[in-house]
C-alpha positions in Angstrom: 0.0 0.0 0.0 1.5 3.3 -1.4 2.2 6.1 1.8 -0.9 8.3 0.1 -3.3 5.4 0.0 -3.2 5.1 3.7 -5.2 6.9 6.4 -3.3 8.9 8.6 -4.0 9.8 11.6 -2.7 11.3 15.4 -3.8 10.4 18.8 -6.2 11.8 20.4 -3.6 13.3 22.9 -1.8 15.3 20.3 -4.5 18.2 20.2 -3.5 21.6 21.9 -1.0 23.9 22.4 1.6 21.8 24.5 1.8 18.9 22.2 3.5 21.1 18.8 5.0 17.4 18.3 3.4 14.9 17.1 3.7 11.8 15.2 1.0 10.2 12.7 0.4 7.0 12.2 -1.0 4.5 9.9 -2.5 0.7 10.2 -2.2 -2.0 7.4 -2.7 -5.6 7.9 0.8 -6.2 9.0 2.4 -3.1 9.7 2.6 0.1 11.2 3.8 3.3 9.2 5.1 6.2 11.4 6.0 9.7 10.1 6.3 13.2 11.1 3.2 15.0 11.4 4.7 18.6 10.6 6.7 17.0 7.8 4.1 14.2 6.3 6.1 14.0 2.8 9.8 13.9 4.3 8.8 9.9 4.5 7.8 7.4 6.8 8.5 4.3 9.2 7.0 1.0 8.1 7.4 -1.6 11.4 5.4 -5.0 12.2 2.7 -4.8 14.9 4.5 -6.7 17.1 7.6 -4.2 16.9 5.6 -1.0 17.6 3.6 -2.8 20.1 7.1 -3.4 22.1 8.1 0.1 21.6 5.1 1.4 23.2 5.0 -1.3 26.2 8.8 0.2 26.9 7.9 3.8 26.8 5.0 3.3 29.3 
C-alpha cells in the first residue's frame, strides 16, 4: 500500500497547544507506518505490529 493510499491519523492526545510534536500513524494488515506529522512528505517508518507494540510497552 503506497504512503498516500493510507489513512493517517494522530492520537487523540496530540490536540492543543503543548503537544507542537506529534507523530501520525497508519494501520495496514501487518504493519505500522510512522511519520512526522509537521513534515508528512519527508517519508515514513514502516514496522510489524509486534515491533511498535514493544516500543510502546517500553515507553509506558
Amino acid at each position: 500500500m503506497a504512503p498516500r493510499d493510507r489513512t493517517w491519523f494522530k492520537s487523540s492526545h496530540s490536540e492543543g497547544q503543548e503537544h507542537q510534536t506529534c507523530v501520525e500513524v497508519a494501520l495496514t494488515p501487518d504493519t505500522t507506518a510512522v511519520r512526522d506529522s509537521k513534515a508528512p512528505g519527508a517519508g515514513h517508518l514502516t514496522v510489524p505490529h509486534p515491533a511498535w507494540s514493544a516500543l510502546l510497552s517500553s515507553l509506558r
